[in-house]
N, C-alpha and C positions, 0 to 999 in steps of 0.2 A: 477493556475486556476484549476478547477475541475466538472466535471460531474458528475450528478445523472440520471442514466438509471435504468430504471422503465419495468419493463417487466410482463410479463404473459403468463402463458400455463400451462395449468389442470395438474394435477401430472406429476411434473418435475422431472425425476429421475437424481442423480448425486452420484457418487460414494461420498466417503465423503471426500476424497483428491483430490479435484474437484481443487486447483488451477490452475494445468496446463493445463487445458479445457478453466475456463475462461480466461485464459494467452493467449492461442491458439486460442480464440473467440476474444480479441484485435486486437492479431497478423493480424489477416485474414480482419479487417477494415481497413487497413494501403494497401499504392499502394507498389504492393512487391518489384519493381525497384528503389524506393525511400523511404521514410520514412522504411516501412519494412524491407528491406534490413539493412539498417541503424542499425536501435534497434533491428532487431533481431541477425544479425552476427558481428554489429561494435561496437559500442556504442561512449561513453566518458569514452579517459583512462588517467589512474594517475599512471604511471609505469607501473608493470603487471598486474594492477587491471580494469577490465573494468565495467563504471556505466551506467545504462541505463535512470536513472535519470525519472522513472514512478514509480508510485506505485497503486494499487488496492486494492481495500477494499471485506471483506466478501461478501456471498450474505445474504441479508436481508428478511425473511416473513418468514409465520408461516410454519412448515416443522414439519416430524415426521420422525424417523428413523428406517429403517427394513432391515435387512441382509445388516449390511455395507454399505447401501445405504442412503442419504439422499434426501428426497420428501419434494418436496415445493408445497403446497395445489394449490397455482394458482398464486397471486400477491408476487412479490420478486422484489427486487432494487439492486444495487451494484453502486460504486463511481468509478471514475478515476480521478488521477491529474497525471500533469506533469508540468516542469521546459518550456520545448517546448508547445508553444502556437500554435505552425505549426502541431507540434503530436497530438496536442487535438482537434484541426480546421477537422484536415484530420477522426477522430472517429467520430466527431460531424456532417459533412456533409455525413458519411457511414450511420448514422442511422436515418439522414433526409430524404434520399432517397429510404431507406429501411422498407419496411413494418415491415421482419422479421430475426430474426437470425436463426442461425443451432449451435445447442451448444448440442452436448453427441448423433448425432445423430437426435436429435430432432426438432421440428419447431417453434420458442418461438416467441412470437408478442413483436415487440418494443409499449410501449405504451406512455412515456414520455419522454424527455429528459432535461435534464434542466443544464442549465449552474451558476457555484456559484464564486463567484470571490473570492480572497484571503482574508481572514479576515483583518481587522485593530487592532491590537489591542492595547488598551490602555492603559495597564500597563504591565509591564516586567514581575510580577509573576502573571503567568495563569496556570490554569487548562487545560491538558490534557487529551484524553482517545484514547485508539485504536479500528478502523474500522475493523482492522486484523491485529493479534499476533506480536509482535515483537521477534525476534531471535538473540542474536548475543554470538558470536565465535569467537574460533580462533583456526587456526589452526598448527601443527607443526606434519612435514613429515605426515602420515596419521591416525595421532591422533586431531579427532579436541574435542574441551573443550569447553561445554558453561555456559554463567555467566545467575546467577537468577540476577535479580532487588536490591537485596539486598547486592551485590557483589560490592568494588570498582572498578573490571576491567570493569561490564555494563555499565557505565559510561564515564570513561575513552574511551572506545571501540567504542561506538555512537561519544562523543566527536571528536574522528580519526577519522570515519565516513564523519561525514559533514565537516569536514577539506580534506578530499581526493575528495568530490564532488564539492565543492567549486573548488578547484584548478582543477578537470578534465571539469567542465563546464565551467570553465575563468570568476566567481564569481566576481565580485568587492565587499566587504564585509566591510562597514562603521563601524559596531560593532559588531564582533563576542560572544559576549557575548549568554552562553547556560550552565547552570546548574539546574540539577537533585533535589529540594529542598525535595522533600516526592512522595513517592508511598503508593497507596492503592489499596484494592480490585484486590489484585494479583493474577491472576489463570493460571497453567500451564497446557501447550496443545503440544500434539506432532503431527505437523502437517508433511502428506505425500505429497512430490510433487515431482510427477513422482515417482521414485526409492527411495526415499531418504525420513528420517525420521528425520525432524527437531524441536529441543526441543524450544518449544515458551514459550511466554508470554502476555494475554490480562490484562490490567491493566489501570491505570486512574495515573497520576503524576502531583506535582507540581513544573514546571518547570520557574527559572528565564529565561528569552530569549529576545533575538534583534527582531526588526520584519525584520530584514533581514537573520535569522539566522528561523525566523519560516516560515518564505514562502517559505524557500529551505525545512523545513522538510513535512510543508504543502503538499507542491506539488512535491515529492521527497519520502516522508518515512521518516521513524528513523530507522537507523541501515542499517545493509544491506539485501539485495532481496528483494528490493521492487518489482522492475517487475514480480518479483512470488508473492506478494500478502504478503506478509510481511510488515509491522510498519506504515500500514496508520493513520495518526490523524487526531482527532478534536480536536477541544475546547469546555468544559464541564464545566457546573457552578457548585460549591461545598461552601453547607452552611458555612459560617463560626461558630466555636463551641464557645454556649454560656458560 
């Protein structure tokens, strides 16, 4: 499941490695003795990997940029999915009750909020795009390495991926079927969150998949750090060439 919050406030300033602000603005919806608690210090683990199994999307509207800063004229959106129905109930009744938010300091009006259910989809090879950049890596002792889209280990790596999430959320998975068929309109970004400078990728793929296998990336991410704002999708329709 997933969320479309619809906000506004007259020149919104936001550093431009704003994710862990908006990270920090979920956090703060969530009851801190329960659900907060939870996804912020425990999560779902799969060995010594822990998933938080949320992911966030960009912020969306028209915006101009001046000293490192990113300004959002007035109307901007952002999406949340999660695997937990109870994590998105508990966002969804913060912002029902809530006029406004506090994000970088500021006073931003919630204006809509809308709830979107998981797509159907009807055939296994779909179109893709990302809401916000996908990342993935790997690491060894304190050298980490990351793959472009164009690489067989991106692939492979995401594959791992929803194979570690699966078995850290107790997944029952009918057809794990997920293959990589074509990427396009590849653009790389090196996104800051917090301290840290990590090499992305926004882009649009055509991907074979189960629809038990897209509702985990759906509402979950591709790859990993979703809950920093990494590898949210959609589904995107692309001409077929005559």
């Amino acid at each position: 499941m997933r969320l479309k919050i619809d906000l506004n406030k007259e020149n919104f300033v936001l550093p431009i490695g704003y994710n862990h602000i908006l990270q920090g603005t979920i956090y703060n919806m969530l009851n801190k003795k329960s659900e907060g608690e939870f996804y912020h210090n425990v999560g779902y683990k799969k060995d010594e990997k822990t998933f938080k199994l949320f992911v966030f999307s960009n912020l969306f509207g028209p915006f101009t940029i001046q000293k490192k800063q990113i300004i959002f004229k007035d109307h901007f959106c952002f999406y949340i999915s999660s695997m937990d129905e109870e994590f998105l109930q508990e966002v969804y009744n913060f912002l029902l009750m809530n006029e406004y938010l506090f994000m970088n300091n500021q006073k931003v009006k919630i204006e809509l909020v809308r709830i979107m259910e998981t797509p159907f989809i009807r055939n296994k090879e779909i179109w893709l795009k990302t809401l916000s950049p996908i990342s993935v890596y790997s690491k060894q002792d304190d050298f980490t390495t990351y793959y472009s889209p164009y690489d067989d280990k991106f692939s492979e790596l995401i594959q791992q991926n929803l194979i570690n999430k699966i078995e850290a959320y107790g997944l029952i998975i009918n057809d794990p079927t997920f293959e990589i068929l074509e990427v396009k309109d590849v653009k790389e970004r090196m996104v800051k969150y917090k301290d840290c400078y990590y090499k992305s990728f926004n882009l649009k793929m055509k991907v074979n998949v189960s629809q038990d296998i897209f509702n985990l990336i759906y509402n979950s991410g591709l790859s990993s750090k979703g809950s920093c704002g990494f590898g949210m999708m959609e589904t995107c329709y692309e001409k077929k060439p005559k």
